[in-house]
Backbone bond lengths (Angstrom), bond angles and torsions (degrees), N, CA, C in turn:
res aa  C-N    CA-C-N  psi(-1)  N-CA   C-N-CA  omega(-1)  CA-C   N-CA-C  phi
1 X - - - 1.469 - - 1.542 110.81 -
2 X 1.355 125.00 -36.72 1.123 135.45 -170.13 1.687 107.83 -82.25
3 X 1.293 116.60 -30.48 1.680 97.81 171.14 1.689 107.38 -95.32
4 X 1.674 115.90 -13.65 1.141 99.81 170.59 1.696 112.50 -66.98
5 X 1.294 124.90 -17.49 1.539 123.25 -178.80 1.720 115.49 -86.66
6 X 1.052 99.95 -11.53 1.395 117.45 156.67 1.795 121.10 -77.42
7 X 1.149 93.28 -33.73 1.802 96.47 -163.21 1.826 88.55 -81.27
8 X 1.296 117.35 -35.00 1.074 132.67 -168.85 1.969 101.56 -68.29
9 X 0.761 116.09 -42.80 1.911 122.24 166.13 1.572 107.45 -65.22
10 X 1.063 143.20 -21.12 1.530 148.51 158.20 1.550 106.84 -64.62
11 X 1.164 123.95 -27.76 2.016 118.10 172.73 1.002 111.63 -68.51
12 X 1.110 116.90 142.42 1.914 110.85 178.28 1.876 89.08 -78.96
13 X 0.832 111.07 -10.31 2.274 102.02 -178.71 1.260 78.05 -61.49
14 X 1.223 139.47 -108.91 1.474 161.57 -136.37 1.809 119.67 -83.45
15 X 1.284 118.77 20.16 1.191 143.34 -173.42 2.208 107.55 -70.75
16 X 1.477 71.08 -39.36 2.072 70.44 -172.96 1.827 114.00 -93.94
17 X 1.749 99.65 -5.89 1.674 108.32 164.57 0.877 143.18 -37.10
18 X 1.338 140.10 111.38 1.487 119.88 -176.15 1.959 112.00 -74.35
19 X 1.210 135.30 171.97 1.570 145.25 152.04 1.141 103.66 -32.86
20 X 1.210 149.54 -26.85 1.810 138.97 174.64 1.289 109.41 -85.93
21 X 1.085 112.63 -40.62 1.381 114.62 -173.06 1.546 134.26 -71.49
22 X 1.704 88.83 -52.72 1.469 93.63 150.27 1.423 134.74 -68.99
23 X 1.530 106.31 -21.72 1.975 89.30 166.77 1.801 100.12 -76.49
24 X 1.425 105.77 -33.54 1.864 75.63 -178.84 1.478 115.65 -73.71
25 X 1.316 124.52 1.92 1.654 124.02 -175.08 2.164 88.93 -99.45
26 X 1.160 123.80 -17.75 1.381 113.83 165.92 1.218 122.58 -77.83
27 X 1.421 112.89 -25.86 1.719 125.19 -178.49 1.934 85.33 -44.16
28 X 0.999 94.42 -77.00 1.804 124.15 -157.66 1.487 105.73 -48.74
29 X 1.096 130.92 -38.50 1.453 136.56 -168.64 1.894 116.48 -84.91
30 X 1.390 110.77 127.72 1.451 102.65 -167.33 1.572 98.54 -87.86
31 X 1.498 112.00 -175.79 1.176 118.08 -164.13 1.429 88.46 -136.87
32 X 1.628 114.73 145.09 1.123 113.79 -173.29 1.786 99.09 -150.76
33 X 1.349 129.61 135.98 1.418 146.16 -173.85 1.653 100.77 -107.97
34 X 1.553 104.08 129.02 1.683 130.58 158.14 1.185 136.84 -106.66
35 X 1.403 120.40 119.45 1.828 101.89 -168.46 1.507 91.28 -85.92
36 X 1.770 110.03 162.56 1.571 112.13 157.48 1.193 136.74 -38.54
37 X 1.497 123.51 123.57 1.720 117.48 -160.94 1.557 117.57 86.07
38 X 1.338 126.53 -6.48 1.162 117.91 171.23 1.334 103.75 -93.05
39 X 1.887 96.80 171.10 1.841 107.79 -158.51 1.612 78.44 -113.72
40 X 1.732 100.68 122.62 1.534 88.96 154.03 1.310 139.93 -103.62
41 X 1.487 92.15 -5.33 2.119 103.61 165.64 1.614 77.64 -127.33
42 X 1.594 99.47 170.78 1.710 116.33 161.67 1.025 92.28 -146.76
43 X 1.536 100.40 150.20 1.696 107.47 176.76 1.455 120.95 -54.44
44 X 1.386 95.45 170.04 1.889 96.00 173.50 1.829 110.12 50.74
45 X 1.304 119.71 5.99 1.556 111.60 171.31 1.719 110.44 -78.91
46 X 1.095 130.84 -167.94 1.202 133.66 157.00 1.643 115.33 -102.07
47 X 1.821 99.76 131.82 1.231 97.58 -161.29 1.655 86.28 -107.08
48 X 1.860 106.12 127.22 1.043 126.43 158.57 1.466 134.31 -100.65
49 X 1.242 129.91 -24.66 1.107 143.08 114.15 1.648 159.37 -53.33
50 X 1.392 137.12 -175.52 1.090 115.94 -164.41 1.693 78.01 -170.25
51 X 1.770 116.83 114.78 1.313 125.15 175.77 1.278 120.22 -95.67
52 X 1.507 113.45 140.70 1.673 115.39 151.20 1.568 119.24 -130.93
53 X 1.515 105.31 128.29 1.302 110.43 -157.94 1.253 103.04 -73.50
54 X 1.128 131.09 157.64 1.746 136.11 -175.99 1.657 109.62 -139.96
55 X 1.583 104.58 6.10 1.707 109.47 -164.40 1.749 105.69 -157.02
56 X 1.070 136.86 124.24 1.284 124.27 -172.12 1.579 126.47 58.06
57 X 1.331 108.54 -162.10 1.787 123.41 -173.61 1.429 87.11 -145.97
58 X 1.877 76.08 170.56 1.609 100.31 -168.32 1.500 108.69 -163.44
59 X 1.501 121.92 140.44 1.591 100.08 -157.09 1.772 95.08 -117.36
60 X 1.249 123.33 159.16 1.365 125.64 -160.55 1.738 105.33 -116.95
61 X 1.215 88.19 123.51 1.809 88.10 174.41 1.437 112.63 -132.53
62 X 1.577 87.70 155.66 1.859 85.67 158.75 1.621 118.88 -130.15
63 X 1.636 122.59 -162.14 1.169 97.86 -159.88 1.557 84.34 -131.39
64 X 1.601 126.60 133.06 1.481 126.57 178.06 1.568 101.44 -54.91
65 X 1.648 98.52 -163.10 1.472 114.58 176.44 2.142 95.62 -91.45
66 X 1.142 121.29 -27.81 1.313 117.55 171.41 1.847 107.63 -81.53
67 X 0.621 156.46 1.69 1.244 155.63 113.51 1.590 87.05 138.25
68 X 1.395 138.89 60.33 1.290 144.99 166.76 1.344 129.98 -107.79
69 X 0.912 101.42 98.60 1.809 104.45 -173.54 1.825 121.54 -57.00
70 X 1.554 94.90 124.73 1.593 107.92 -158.40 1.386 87.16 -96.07
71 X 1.227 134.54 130.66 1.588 143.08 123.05 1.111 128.25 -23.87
72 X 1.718 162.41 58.56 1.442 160.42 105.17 1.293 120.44 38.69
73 X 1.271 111.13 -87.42 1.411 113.94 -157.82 1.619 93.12 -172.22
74 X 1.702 109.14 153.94 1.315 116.87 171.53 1.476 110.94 -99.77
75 X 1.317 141.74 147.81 1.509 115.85 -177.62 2.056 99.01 -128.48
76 X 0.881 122.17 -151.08 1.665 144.23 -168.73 1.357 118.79 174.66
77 X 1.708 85.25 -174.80 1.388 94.93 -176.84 1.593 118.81 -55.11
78 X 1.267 132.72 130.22 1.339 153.47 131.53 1.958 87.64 124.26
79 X 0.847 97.82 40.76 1.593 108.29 178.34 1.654 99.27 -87.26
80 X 1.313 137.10 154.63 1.370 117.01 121.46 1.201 135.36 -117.63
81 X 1.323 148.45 -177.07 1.436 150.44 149.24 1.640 114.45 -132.08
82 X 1.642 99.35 162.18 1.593 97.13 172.51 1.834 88.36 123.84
83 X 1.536 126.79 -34.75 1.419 124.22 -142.66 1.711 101.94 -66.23
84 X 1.074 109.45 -23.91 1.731 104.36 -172.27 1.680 112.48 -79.55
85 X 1.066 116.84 -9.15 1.428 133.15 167.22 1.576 118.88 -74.43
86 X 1.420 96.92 -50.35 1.324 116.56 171.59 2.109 117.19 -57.09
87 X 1.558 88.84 -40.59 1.438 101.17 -169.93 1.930 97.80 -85.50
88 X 1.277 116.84 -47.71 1.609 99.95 -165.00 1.379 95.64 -99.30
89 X 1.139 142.97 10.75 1.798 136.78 -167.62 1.822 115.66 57.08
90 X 1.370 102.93 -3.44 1.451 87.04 175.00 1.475 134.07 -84.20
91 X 1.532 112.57 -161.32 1.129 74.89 -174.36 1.840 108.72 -102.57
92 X 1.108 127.34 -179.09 1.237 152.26 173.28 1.229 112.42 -24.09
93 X 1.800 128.21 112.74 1.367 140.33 -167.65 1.398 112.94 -81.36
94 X 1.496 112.89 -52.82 1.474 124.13 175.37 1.368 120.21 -113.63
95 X 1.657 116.00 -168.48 1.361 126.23 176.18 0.928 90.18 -135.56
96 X 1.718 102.38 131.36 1.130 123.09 149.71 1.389 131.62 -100.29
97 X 1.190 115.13 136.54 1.952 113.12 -156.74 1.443 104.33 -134.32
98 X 1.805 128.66 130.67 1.255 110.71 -173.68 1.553 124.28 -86.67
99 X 0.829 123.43 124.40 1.843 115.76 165.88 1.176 126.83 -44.97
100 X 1.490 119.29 -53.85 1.360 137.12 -178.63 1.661 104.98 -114.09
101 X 1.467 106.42 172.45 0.920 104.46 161.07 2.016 130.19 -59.91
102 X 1.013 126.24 121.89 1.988 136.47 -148.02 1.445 89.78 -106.75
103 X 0.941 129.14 144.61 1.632 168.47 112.37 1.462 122.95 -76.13
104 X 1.558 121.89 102.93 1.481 136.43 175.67 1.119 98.95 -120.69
105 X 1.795 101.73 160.07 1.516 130.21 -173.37 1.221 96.23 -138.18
106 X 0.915 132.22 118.42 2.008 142.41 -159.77 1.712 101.61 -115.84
107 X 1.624 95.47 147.40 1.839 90.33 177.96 1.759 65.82 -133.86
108 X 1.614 110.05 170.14 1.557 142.02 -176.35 1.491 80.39 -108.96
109 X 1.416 93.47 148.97 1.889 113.08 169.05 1.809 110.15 -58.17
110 X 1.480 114.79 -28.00 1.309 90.26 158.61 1.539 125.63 -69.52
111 X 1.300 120.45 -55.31 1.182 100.83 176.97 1.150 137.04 -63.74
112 X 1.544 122.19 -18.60 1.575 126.30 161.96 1.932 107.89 -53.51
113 X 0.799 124.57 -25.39 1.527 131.17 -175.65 1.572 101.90 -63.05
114 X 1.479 101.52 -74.10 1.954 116.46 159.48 1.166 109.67 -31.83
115 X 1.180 151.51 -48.74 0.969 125.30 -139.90 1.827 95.70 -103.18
116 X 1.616 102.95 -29.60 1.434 123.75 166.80 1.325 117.12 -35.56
117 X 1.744 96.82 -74.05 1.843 109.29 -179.47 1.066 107.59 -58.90
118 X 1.484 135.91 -49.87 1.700 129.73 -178.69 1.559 119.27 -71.48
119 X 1.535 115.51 -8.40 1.369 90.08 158.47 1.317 103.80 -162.23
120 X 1.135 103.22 118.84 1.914 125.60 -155.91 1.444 98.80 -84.99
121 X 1.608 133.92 -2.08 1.594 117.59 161.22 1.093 101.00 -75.20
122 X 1.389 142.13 -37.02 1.662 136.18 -164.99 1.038 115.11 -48.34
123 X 1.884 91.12 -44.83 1.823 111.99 -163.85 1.898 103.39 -46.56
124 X 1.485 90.12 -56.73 1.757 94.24 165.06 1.314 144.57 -44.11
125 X 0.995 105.72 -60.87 1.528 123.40 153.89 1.097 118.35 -28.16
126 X 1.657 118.37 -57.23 1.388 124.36 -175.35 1.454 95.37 -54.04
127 X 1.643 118.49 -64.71 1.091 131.52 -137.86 1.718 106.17 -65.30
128 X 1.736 96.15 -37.70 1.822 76.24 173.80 1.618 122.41 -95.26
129 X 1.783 112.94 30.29 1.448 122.93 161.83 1.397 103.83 -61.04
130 X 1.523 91.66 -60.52 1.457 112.90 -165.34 1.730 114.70 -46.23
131 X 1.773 99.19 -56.13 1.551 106.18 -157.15 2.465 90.29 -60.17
132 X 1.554 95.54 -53.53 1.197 89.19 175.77 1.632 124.31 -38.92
133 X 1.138 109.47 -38.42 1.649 110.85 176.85 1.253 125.47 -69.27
134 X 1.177 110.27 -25.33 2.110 140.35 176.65 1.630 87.93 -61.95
135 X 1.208 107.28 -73.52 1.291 121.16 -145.03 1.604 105.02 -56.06
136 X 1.844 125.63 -46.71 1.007 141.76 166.50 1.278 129.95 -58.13
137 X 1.536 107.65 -18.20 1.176 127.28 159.86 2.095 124.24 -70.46
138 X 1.365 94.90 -57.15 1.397 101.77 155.69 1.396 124.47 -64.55
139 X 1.147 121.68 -19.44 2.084 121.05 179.62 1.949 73.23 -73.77
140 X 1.261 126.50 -94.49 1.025 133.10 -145.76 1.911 122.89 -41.04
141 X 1.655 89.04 -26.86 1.467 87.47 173.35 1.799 115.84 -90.36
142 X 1.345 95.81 -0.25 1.254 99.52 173.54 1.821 126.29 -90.61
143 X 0.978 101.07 -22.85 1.700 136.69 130.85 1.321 123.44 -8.99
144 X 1.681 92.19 -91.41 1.430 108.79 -167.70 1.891 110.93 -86.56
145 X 1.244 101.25 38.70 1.500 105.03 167.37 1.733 111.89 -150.69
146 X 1.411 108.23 12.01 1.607 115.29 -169.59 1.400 90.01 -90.97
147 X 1.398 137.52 81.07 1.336 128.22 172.37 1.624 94.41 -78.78
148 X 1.560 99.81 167.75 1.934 94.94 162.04 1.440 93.95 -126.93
149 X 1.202 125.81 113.44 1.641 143.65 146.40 1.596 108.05 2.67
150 X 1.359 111.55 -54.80 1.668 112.54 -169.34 1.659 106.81 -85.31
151 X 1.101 97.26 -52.74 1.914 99.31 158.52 1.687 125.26 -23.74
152 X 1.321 92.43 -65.67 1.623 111.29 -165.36 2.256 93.03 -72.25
153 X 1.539 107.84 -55.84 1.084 98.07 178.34 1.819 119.14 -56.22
154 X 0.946 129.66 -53.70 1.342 152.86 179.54 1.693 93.91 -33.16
155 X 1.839 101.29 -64.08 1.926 89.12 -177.17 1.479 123.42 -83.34
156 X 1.413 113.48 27.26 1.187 115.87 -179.73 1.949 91.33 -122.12
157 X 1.088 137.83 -21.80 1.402 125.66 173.47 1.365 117.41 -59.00
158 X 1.564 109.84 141.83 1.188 139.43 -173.46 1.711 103.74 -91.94
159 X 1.278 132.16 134.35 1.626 138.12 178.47 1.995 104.29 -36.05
160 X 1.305 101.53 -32.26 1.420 107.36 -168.57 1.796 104.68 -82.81
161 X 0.833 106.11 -27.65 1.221 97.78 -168.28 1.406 120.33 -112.50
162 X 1.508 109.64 4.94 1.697 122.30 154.69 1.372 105.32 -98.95
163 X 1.236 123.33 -16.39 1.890 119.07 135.97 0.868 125.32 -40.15
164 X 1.265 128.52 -67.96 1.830 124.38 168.78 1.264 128.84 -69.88
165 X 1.421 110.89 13.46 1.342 115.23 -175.43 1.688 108.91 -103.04
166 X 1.457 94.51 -29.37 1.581 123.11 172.02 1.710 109.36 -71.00
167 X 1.098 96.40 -30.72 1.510 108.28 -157.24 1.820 93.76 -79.59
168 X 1.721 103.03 -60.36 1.338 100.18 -167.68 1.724 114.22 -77.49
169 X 1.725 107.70 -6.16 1.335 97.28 158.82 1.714 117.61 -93.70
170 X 0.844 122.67 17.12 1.685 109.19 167.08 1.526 95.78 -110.17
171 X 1.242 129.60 -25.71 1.511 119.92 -165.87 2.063 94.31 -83.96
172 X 1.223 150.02 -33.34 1.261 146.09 150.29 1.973 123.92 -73.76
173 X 1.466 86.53 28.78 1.615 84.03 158.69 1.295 114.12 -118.36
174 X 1.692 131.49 -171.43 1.126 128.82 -156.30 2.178 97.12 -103.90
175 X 1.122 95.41 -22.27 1.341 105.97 172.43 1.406 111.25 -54.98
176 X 1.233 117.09 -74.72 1.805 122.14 161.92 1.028 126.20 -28.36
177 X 1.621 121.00 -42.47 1.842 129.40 175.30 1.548 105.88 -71.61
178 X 1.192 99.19 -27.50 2.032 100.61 -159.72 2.084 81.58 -80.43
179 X 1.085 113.58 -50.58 1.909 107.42 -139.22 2.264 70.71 -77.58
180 X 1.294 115.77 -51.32 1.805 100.91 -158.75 1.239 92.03 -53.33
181 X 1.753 130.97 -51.76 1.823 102.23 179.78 1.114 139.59 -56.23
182 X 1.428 116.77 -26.31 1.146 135.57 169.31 1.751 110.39 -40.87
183 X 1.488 92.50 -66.07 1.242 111.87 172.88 1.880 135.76 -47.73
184 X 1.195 93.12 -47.67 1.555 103.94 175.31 2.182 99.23 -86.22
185 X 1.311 108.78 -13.91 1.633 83.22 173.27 1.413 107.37 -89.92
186 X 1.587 121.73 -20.16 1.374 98.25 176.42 1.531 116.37 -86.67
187 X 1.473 125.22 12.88 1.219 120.47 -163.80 1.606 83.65 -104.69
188 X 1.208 120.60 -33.21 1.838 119.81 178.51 1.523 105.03 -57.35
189 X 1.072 104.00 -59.51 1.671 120.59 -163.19 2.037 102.65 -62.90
190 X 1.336 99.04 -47.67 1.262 89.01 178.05 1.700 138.31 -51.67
191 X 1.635 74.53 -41.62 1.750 109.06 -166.17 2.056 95.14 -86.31
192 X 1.466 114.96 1.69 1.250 98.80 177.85 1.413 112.07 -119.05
193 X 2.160 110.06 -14.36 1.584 121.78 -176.96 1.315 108.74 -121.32
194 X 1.237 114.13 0.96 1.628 110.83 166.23 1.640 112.53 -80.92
195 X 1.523 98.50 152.44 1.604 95.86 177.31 1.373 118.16 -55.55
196 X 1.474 106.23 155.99 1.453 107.76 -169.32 1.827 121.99 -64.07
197 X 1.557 101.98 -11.74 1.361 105.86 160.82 1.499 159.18 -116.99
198 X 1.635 72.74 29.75 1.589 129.71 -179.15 1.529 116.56 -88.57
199 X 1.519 114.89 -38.02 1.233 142.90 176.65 1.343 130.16 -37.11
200 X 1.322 154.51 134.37 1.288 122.39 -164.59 1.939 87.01 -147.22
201 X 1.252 96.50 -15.98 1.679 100.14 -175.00 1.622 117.80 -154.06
202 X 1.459 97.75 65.10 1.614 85.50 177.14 1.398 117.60 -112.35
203 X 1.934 92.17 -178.77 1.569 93.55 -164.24 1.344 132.51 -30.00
204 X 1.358 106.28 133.51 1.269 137.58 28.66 1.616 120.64 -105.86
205 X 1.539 109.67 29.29 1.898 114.39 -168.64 1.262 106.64 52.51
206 X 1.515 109.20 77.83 1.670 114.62 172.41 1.639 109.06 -85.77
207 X 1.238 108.20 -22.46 1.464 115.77 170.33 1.194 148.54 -77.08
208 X 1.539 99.20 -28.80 1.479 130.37 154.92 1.473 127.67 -69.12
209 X 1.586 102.27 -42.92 1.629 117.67 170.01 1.668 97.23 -51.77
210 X 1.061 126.96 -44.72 1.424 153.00 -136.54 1.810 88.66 -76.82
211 X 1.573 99.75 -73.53 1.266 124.85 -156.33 1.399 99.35 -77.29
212 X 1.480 120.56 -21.93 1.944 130.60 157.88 1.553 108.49 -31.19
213 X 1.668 81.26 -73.67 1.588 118.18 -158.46 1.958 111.61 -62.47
214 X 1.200 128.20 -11.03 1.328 139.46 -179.37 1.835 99.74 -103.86
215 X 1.466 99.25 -54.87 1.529 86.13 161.98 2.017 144.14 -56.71
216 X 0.622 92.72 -33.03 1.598 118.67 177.55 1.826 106.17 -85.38
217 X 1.660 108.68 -25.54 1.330 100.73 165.76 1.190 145.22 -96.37
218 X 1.656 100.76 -9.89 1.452 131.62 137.11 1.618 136.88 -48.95
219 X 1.888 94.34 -55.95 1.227 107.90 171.87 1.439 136.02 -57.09
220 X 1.210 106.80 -40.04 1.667 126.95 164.54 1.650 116.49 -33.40
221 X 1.367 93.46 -61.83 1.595 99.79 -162.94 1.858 95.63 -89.59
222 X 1.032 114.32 -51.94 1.878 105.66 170.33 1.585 109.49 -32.75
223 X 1.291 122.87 -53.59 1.734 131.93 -169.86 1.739 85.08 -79.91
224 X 0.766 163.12 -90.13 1.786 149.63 -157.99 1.509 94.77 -51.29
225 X 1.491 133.38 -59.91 1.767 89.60 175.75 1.320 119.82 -67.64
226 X 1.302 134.58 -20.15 1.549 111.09 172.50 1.642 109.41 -65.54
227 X 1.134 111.31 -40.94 1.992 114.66 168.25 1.291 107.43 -26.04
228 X 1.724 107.39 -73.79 1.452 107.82 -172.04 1.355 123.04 -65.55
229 X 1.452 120.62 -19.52 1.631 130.69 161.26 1.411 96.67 -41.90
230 X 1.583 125.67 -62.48 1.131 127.52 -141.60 1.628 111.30 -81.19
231 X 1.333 98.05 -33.01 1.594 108.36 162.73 1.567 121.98 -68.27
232 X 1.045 112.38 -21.71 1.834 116.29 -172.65 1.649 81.82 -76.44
233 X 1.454 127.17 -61.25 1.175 133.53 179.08 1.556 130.14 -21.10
234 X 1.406 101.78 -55.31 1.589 133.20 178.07 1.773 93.82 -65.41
235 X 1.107 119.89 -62.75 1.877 114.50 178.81 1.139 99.57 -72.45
236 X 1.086 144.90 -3.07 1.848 112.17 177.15 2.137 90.67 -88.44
237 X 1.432 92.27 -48.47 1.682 95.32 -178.23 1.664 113.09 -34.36
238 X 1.325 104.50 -56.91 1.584 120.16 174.32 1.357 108.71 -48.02
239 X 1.265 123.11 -58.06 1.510 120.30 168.30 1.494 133.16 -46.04
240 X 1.669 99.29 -52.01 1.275 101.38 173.14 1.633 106.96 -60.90
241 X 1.206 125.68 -51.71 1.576 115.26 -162.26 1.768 110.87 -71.83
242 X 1.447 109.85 -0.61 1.401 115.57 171.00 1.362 106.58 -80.14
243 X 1.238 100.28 -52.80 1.699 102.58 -179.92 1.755 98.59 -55.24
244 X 1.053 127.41 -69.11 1.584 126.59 -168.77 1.633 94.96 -39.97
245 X 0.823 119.31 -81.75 1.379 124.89 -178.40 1.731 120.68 -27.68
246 X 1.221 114.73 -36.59 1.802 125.53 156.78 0.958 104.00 -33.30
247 X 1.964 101.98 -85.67 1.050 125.39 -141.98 1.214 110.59 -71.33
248 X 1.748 139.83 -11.99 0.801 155.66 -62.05 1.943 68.59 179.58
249 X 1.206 127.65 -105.52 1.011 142.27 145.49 1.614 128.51 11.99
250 X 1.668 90.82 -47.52 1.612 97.24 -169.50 1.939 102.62 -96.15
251 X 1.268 104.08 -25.96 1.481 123.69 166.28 1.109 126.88 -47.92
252 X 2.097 100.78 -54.09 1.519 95.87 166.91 1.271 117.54 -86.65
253 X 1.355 114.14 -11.25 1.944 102.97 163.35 0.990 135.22 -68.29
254 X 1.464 108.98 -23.24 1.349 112.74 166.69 1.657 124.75 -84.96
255 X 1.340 104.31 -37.30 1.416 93.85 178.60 2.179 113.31 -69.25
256 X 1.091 100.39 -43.70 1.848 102.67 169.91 1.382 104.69 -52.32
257 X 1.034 116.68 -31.78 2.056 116.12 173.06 1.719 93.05 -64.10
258 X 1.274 111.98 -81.94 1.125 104.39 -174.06 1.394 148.63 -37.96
259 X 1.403 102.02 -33.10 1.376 122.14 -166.64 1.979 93.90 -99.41
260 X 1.149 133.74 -7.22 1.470 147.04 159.07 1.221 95.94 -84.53
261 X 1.581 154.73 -49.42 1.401 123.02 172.74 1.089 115.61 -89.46
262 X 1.413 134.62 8.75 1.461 129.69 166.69 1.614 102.76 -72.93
263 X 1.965 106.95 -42.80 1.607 93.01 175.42 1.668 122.56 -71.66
264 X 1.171 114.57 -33.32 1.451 106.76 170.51 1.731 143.95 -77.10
265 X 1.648 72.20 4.52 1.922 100.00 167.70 1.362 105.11 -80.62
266 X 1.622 109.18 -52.88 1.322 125.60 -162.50 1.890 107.73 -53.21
267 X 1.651 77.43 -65.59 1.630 90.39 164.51 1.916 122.98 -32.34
268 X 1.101 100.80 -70.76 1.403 111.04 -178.45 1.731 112.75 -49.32
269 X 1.397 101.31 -36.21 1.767 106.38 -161.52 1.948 77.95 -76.25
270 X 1.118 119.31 -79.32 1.556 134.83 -164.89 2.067 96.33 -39.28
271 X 1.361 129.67 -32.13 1.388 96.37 160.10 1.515 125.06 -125.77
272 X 1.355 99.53 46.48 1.565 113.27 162.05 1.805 84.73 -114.11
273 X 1.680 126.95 -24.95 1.961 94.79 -176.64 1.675 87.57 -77.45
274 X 1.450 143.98 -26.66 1.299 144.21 178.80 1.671 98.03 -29.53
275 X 1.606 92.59 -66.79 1.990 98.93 -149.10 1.646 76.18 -75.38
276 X 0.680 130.83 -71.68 1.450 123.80 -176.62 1.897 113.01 8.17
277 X 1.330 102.16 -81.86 1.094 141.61 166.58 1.813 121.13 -46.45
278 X 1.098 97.54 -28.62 1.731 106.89 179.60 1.843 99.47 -82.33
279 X 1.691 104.53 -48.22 1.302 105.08 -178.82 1.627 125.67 -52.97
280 X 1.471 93.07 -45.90 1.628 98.58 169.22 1.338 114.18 -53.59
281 X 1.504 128.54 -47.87 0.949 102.29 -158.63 1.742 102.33 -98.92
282 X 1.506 139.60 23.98 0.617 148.68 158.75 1.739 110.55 -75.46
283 X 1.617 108.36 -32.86 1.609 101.45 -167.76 1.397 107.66 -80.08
């Protein structure tokens, strides 16, 4: 009992408590055991409680708009979770899952309220768990949708087809136009001022037409698969920025949800500590 009332002074909830208080706030609170791998909140459940671990860790996730489970934060003893459930009534943001074997001490949304109105540093405390947890939540979903287009294409190419990609970028640069003219004027000039038994291709360049005509019949179809490379390219981009754009969407709906019942919590807690406060000093 005595290091759980200790572990219990490590929460920012119960941080400004004195030793009486918290054994009478331990009377009240149940105790609950997790083996490794078990979930002790899941998202989207209804959160009726509000935990602080007193035994082991437990690691916190959430779940994208592709249904991928994001990594958070690792927590321990005198940690808690559960409080944003407690504060807006909805339901449940993350999962919490144990590592080790877990030890919790649970308060009910009534008593998380009490402990709220009677001592308005907690209220704080809580509040910048939370905003910190928001915030880490958005880095990460911002994250898990930054694909890069050339990345994703790049580990999906085949040897053949970063060949033609090579191919149709040296054959449309200015380097390629300058050295093939180069090339075909000294093969004209040669084949038209060298002695006649020097010659290897003259008029009308049946050899060159030749050596044109194999190039260009190669070239054709090499430059249309780099085309269609470049088009598969253009729809994955489109995709990805659809997806950003969702998730994008569902991010800011959720956090303006959230951050609207954090104010009408706030509200509510700040004039019930009001009447609170009027009564006292009325008695």
């Amino acid at each position: 009992m005595k290091r759980q009332i200790e572990l219990l002074k490590q929460a920012s909830l119960f941080s400004d408590m004195d030793d009486t208080e918290l054994a009478a706030m331990r009377v009240v609170m149940e105790e609950h055991s997790f083996v490794p791998g078990q979930n002790i909140i899941r998202e989207n459940e209804d959160g009726k409680h509000v935990f602080v671990i007193v035994g082991g860790s437990a690691d916190i996730f959430i779940t994208d708009a592709s249904g991928q489970e994001l990594f958070l934060e690792k927590i321990g003893a005198g940690d808690l979770f559960g409080e944003m459930s407690m504060l807006t009534g909805n339901p449940r943001m993350v999962c919490v899952r144990a590592v080790d074997e877990v030890k919790t001490l649970t308060l009910s949304r009534t008593q998380f309220h009490d402990v709220l109105m009677k001592h308005p540093h907690a209220a704080i405390d809580v509040l910048t768990v939370v905003s910190k947890r928001l915030y880490t939540t958005d880095k990460l979903l911002r994250q898990s949708v930054s694909r890069n287009v050339n990345e994703v294409i790049e580990e999906k190419s085949t040897i053949g087809q970063m060949i033609a990609d090579r191919f149709a970028s040296t054959m449309g640069s200015w380097n390629f136009i300058i050295i093939q003219s180069l090339l075909l004027i000294t093969w004209v000039l040669y084949n038209s001022l060298a002695p006649e038994s020097m010659r290897f291709d003259t008029y009308p360049f049946i050899f060159l037409n030749l050596a044109l005509s194999f190039q260009a019949a190669y070239a054709a179809p090499i430059i249309m698969m780099s085309q269609n490379r470049s088009s598969d390219k253009d729809r994955l981009a489109a995709e990805i920025d659809h997806q950003v754009n969702v998730k994008a969407e569902i991010k800011t709906g959720l956090i303006m949800s959230r951050l609207g019942d954090l104010e009408k919590s706030m509200h509510y807690l700040h004039g019930e500590l009001l009447e609170h406060m009027g009564k006292g000093e009325a008695k």
